[in-house]
C-alpha positions as CSV (number, residue, x, y, z in Angstrom):
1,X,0.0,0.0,0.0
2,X,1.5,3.2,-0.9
3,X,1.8,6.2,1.4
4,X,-0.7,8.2,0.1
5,X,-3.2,5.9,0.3
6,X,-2.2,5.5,3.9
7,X,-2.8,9.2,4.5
8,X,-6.2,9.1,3.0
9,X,-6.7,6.2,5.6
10,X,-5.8,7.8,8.2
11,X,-7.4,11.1,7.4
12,X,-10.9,9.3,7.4
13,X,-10.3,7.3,10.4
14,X,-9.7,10.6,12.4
15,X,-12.6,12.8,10.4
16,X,-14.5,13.7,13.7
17,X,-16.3,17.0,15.5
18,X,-12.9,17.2,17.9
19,X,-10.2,19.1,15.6
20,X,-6.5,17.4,15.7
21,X,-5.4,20.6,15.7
22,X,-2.7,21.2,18.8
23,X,-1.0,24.2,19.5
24,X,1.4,22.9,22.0
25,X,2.9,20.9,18.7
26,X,4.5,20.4,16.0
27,X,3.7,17.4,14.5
28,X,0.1,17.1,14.9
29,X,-1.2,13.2,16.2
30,X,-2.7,11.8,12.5
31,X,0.3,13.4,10.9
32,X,2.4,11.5,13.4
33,X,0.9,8.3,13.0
34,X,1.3,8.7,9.3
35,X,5.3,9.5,9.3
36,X,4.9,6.2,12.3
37,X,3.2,4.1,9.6
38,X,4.8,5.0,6.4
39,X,8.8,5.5,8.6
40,X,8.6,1.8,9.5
41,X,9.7,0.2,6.1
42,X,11.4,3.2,4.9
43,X,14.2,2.9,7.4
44,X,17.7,2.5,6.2
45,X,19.8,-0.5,6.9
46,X,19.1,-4.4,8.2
47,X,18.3,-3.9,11.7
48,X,15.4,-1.4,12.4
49,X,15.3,0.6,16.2
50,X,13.2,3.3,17.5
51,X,16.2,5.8,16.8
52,X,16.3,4.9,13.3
53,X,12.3,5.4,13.3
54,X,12.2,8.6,15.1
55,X,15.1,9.5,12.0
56,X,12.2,7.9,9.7
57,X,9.5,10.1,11.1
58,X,11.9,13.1,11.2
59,X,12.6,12.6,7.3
60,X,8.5,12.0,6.7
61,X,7.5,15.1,8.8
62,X,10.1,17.5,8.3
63,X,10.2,18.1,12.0
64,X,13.0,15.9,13.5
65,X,11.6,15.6,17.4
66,X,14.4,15.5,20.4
67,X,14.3,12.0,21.7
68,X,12.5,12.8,24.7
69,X,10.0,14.2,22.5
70,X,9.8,11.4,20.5
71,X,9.5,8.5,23.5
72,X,7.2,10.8,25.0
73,X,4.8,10.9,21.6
74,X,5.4,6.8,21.4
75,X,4.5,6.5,25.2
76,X,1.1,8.2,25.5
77,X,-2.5,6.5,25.9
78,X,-3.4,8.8,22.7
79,X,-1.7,7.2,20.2
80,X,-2.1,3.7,21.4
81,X,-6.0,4.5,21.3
82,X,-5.5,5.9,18.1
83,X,-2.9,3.2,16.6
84,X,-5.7,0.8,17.7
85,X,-8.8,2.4,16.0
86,X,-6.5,2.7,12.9
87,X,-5.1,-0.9,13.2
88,X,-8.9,-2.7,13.8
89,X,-10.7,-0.3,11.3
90,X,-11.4,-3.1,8.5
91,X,-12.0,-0.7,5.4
92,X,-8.4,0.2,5.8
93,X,-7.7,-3.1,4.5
94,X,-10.0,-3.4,1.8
């Protein structure tokens, strides 16, 4: 599946009344998951880690994120809840 169809994916599973709109960052969440998603394969080299990821993201977003930033996006209950709608919502796979 290519990246843009990914977007589109993503961009319907998070159509809703509450904006995704955050002022306290750069990288708002669906664009996050998004670089997340699409950073995953497009990591350089044989071993993949979360540093190379966060490098993957960085590339993907244009906003390279400290580390603490980064663990701190990857630790939340937000993005697991929304990782989860995106990962169980079966017209993604269709």
């Amino acid at each position: 599946m290519d990246s843009s169809k990914i977007i589109s994916k993503i961009k319907f599973i998070f159509r809703s009344p509450v904006s995704d709109e955050d002022g306290r960052c750069k990288i708002q969440q669906s664009n996050f998951i998004a670089a997340l998603v699409c950073g995953i394969p497009s990591q350089d080299g044989r071993t993949k880690s979360l540093s190379g990821l966060r490098k993957s993201v960085g590339e993907f977003t244009k906003y390279l994120l400290s580390r603490g930033a980064f663990w701190e996006r990857m630790a939340s209950k937000r993005l697991t809840k929304h990782l989860l709608v995106f990962m169980c919502d079966r017209d993604f796979y269709s």
